[in-house]
Backbone as a chain_set.jsonl record, in Angstrom:
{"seq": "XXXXXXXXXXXXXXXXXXXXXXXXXXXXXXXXXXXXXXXXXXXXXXXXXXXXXXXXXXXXXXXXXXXXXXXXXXXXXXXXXXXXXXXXXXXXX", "coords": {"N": [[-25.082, 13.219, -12.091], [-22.919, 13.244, -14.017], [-21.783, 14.874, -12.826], [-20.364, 13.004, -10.757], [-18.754, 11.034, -12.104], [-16.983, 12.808, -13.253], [-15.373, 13.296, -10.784], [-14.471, 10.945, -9.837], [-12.726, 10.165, -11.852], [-11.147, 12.432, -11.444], [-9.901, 11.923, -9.149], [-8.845, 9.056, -9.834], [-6.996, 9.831, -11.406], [-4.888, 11.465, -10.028], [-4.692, 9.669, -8.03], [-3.205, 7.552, -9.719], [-0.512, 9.837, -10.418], [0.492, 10.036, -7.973], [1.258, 7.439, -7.568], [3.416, 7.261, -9.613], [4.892, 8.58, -8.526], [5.807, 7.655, -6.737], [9.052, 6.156, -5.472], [11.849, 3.698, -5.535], [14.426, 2.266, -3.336], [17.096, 1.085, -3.226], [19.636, -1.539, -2.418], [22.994, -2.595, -2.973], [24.465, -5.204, -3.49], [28.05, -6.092, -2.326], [31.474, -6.609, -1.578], [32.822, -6.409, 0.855], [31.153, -4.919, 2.957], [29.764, -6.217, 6.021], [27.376, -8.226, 6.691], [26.903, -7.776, 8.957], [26.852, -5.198, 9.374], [24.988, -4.131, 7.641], [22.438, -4.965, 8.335], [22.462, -3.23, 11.023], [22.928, -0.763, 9.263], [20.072, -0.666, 7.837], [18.293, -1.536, 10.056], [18.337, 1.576, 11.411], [18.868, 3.465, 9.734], [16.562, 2.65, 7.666], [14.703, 2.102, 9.083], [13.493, -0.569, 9.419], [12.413, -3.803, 11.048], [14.209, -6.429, 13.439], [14.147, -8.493, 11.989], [13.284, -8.429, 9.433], [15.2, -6.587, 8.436], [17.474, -8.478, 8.342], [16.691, -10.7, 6.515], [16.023, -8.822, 3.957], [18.928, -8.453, 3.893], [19.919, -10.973, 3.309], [18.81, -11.724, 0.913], [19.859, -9.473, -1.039], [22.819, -10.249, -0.414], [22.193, -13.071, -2.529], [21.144, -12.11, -4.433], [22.254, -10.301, -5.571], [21.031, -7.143, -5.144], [18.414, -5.406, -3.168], [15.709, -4.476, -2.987], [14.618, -2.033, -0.735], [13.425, -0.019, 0.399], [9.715, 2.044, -0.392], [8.992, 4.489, -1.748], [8.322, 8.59, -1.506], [10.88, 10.348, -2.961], [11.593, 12.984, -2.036], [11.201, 11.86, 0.826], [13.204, 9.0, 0.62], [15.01, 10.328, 0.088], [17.402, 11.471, 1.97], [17.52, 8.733, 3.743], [18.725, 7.42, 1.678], [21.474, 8.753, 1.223], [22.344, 8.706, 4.399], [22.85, 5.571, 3.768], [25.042, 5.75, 1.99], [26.902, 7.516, 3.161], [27.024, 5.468, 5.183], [29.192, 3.583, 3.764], [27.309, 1.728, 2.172], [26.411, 0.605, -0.774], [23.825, 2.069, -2.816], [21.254, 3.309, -4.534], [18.442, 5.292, -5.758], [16.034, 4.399, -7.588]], "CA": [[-24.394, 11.988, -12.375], [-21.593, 13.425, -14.573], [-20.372, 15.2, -11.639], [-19.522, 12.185, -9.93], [-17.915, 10.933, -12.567], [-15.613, 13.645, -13.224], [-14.667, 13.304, -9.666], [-13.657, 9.588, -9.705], [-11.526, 10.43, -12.946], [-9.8, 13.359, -10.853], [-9.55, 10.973, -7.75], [-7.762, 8.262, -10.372], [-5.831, 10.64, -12.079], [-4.173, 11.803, -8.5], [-4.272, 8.32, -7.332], [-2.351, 7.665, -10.391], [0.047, 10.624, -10.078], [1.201, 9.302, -6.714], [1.648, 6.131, -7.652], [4.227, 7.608, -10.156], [6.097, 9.522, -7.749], [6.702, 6.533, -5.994], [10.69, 5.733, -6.239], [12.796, 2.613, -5.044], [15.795, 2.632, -2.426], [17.715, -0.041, -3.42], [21.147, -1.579, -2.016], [23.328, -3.864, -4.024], [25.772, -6.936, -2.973], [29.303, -5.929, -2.246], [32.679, -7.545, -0.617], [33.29, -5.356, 2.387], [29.998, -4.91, 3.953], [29.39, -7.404, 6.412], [25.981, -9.111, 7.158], [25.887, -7.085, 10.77], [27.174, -3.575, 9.258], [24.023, -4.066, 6.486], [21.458, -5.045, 9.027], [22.58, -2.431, 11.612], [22.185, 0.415, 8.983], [18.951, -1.004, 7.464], [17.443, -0.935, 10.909], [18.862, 2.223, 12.192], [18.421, 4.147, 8.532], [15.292, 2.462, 6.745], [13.182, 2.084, 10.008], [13.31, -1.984, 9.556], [12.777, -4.278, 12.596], [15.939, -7.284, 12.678], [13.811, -9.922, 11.15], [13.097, -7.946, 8.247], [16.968, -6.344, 7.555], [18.378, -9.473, 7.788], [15.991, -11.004, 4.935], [16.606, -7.948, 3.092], [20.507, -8.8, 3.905], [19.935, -12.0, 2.351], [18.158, -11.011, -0.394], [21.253, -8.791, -1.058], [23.619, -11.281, -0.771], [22.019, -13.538, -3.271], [20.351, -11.383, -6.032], [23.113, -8.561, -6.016], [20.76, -6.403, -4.709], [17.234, -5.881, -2.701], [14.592, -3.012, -2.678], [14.786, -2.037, 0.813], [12.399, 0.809, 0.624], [8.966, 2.922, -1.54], [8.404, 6.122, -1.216], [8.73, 9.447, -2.824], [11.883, 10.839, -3.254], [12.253, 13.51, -0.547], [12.025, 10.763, 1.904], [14.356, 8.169, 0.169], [17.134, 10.939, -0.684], [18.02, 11.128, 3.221], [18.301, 7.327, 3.839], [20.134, 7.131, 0.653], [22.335, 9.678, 1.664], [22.798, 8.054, 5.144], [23.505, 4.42, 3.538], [25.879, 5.405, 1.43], [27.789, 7.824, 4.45], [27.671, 4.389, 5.973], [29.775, 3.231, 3.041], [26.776, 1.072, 1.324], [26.068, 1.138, -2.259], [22.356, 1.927, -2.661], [20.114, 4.056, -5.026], [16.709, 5.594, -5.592], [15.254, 4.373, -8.883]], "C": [[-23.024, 12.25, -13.02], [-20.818, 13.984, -13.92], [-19.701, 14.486, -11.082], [-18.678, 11.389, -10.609], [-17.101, 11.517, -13.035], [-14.931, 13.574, -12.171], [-14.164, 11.871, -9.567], [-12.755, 9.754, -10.879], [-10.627, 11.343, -12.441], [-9.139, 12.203, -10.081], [-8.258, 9.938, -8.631], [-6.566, 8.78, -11.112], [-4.63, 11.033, -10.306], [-3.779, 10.589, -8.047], [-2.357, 7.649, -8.3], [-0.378, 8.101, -10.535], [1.104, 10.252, -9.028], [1.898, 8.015, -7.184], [3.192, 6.445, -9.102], [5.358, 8.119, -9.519], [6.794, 8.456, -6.889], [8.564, 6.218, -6.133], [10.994, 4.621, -5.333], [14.032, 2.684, -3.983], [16.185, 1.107, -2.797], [19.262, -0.559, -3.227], [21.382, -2.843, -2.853], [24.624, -4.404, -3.162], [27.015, -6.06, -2.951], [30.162, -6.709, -1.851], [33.268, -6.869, 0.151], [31.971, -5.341, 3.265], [29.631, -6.197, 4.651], [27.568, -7.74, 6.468], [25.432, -7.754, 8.467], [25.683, -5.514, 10.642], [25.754, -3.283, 8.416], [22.652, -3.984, 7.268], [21.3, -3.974, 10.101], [21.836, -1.365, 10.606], [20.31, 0.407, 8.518], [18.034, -0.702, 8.913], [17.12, 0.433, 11.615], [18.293, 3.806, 10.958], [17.013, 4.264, 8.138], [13.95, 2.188, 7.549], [12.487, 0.468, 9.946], [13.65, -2.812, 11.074], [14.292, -5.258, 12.22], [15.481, -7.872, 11.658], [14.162, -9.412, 9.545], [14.404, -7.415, 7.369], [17.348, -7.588, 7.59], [17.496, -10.171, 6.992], [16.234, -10.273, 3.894], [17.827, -8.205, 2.63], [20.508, -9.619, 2.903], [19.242, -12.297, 0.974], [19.133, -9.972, -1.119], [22.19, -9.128, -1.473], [23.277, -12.449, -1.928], [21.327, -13.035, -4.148], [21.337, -10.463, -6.359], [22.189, -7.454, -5.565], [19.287, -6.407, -4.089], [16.514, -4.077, -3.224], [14.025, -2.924, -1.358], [13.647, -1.077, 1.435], [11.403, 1.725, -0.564], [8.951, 3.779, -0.973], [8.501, 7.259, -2.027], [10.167, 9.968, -2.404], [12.556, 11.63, -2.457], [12.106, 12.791, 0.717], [12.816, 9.676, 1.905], [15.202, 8.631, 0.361], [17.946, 10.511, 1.004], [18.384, 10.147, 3.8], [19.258, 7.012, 2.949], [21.46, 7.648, 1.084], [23.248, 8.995, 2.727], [23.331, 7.014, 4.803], [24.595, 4.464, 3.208], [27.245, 6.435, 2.221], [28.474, 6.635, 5.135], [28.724, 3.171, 4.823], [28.941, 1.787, 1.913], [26.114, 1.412, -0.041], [24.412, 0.899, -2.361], [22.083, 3.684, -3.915], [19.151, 4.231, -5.147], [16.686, 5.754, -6.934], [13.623, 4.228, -9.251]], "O": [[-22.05, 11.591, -12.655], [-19.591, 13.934, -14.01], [-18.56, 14.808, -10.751], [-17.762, 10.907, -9.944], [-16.16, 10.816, -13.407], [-13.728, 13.768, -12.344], [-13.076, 11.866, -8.992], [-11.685, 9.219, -10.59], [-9.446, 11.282, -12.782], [-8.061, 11.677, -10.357], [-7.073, 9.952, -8.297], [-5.477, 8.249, -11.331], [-3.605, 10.434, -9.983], [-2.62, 10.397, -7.68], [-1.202, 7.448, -7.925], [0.595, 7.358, -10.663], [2.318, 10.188, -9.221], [3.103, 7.795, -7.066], [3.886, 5.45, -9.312], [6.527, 8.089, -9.904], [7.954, 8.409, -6.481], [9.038, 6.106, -7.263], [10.347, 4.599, -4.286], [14.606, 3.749, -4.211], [15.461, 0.136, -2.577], [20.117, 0.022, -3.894], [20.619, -3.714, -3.271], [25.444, -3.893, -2.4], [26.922, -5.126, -3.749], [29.689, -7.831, -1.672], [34.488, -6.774, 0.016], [32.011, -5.887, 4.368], [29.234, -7.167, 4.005], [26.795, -6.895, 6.017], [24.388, -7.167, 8.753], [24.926, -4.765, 11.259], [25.353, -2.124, 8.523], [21.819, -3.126, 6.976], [20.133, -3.63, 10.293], [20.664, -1.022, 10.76], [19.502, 1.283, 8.828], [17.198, 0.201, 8.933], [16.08, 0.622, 12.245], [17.614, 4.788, 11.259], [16.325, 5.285, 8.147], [12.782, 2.08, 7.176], [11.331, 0.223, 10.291], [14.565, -2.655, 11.883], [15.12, -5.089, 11.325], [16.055, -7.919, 10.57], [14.993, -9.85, 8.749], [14.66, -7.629, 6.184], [17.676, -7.909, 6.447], [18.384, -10.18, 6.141], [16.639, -10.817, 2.867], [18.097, -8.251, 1.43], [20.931, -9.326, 1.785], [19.408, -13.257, 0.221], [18.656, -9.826, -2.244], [22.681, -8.741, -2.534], [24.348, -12.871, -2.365], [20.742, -13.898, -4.802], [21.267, -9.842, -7.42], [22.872, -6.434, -5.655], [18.693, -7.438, -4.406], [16.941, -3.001, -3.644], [13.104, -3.626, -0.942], [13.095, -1.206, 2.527], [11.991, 2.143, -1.561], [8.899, 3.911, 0.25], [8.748, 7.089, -3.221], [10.396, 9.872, -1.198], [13.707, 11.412, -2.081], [12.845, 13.082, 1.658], [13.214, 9.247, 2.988], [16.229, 8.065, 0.737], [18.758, 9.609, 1.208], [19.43, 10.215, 4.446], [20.345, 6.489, 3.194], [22.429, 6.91, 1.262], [24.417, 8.684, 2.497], [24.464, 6.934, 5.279], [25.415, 3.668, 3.667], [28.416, 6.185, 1.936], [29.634, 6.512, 5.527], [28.897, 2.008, 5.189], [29.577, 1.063, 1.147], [25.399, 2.39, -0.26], [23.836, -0.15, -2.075], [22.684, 4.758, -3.915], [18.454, 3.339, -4.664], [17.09, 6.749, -7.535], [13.252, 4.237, -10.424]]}, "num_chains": 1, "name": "protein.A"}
């Protein structure tokens, strides 16, 4: 019996763990980026269909910024990377 509960305390500890590593991709509002240049990279970058970048877009445009994507970190950096090639302001927090 105490074995199996040491193993659901690893399991949540790991579960845990992950759920820490998680990070944010996040783009913020500007005055140059259009609507089509935002939704283009979003689909093209973050692997979003249209519907979904342009909600994001607009979510963007009225909050100052959205959370566009989770994940851990070595797969954020490279979209980040790309967004902000494509001249959009975005970080991974």
């Amino acid at each position: 019996m105490s074995v199996d509960i040491e193993v659901e305390e690893n399991i949540d500890l790991l579960v845990q763990d992950l759920l820490l590593e998680l990070k944010n991709l996040i783009i913020y509002n500007d005055d140059y980026n259009t609507f089509e240049h935002v939704i283009d990279a979003l689909v093209k970058v973050c692997e979003h269909n249209p519907i979904q970048a342009e909600q994001c877009t607009w979510i963007i445009h009225n909050n100052g910024k959205c959370q566009v994507k989770r994940g851990i970190y070595d797969r954020l950096e490279p979209m980040c990377t790309a967004l902000l090639d494509r001249g959009i302001s975005a970080t991974i927090e």
